[in-house]
N, C-alpha and C positions, 0 to 999 in steps of 0.2 A: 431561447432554449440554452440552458449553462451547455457545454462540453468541459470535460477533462482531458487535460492534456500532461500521460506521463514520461518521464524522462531516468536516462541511467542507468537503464537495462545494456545489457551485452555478455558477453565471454567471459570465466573469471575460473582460474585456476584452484582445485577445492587447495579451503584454508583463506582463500584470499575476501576483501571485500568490495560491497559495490554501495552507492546510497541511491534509493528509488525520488524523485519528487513529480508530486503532482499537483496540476495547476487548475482552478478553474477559469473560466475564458471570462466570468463579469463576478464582482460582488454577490452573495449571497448571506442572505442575510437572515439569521436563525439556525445555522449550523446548529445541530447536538452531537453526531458522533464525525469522525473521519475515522477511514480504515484502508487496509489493505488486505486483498484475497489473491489467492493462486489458485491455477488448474493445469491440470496435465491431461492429455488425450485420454481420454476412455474416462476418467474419472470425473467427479463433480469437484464444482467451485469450495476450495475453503478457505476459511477463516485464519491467517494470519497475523491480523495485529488489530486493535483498533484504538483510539482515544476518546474522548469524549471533551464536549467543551470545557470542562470545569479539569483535566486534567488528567482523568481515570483512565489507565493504559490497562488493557488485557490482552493476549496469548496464546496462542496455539501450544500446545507442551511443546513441541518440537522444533520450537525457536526461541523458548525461553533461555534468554543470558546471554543469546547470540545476537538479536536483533534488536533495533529501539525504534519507536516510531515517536514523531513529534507533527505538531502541528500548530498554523498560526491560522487561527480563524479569521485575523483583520486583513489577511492577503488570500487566505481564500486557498493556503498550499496546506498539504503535508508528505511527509517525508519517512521513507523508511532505511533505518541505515542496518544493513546487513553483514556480518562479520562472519568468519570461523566459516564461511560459506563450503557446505556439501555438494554431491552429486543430487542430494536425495531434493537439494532445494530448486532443481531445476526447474521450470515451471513459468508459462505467463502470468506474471502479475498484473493485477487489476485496483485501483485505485476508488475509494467510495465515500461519497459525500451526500450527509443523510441533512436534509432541512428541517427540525424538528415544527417549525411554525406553519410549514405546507406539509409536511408529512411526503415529502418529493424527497428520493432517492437519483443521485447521480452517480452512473458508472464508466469511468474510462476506459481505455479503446484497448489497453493491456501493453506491456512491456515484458518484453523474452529475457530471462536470464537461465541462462547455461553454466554449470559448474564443472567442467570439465579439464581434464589434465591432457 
């Protein structure tokens, strides 16, 4: 069974930045997309950032120009680096790695970041 393990979350004054990464625990092999998702209590999972093996990055509008995510398929990480950080970004983040050759989605256990003055 892969696990995700993410890292980088914590405390962060609005304006300031943090960089999210996330690892899987073995090799996988057929990645097609990695992403990252947020949730805040009451509300559903969404869609912050994702990439795609061949490079294709897309966006949430409301992180567009502030955040970038990158990822290396042959280590199995990706990464989201977060700038210009609001209140409004506060939120458990969630880390996801899709296998497109098993059609197996893996999701991480979530990282807290707080924007907070």
């Amino acid at each position: 069974q892969v696990q995700l393990a993410e890292s980088g979350g914590g405390l962060v004054q609005p304006g300031g930045s943090l960089r999210l990464s996330c690892a899987a625990s073995r090799d996988i092999f057929g990645i097609s997309t990695m992403g990252w998702y947020r949730q805040v209590p009451g509300k559903q999972r969404e869609l912050v950032a994702t990439i795609t093996s061949g490079g294709a990055t897309r966006y949430a509008d409301s992180v567009k120009g502030r955040f970038a995510i990158s990822g290396d398929n042959r280590k199995n990480t990706v990464y989201l680096q977060m700038n210009s950080l609001t209140p409004e970004d506060t939120a458990v983040y969630y880390c996801y790695i899709y296998n497109g050759w098993t059609t197996s989605g893996y999701w991480g256990q979530g990282t807290q970041v707080t924007v907070s003055s």
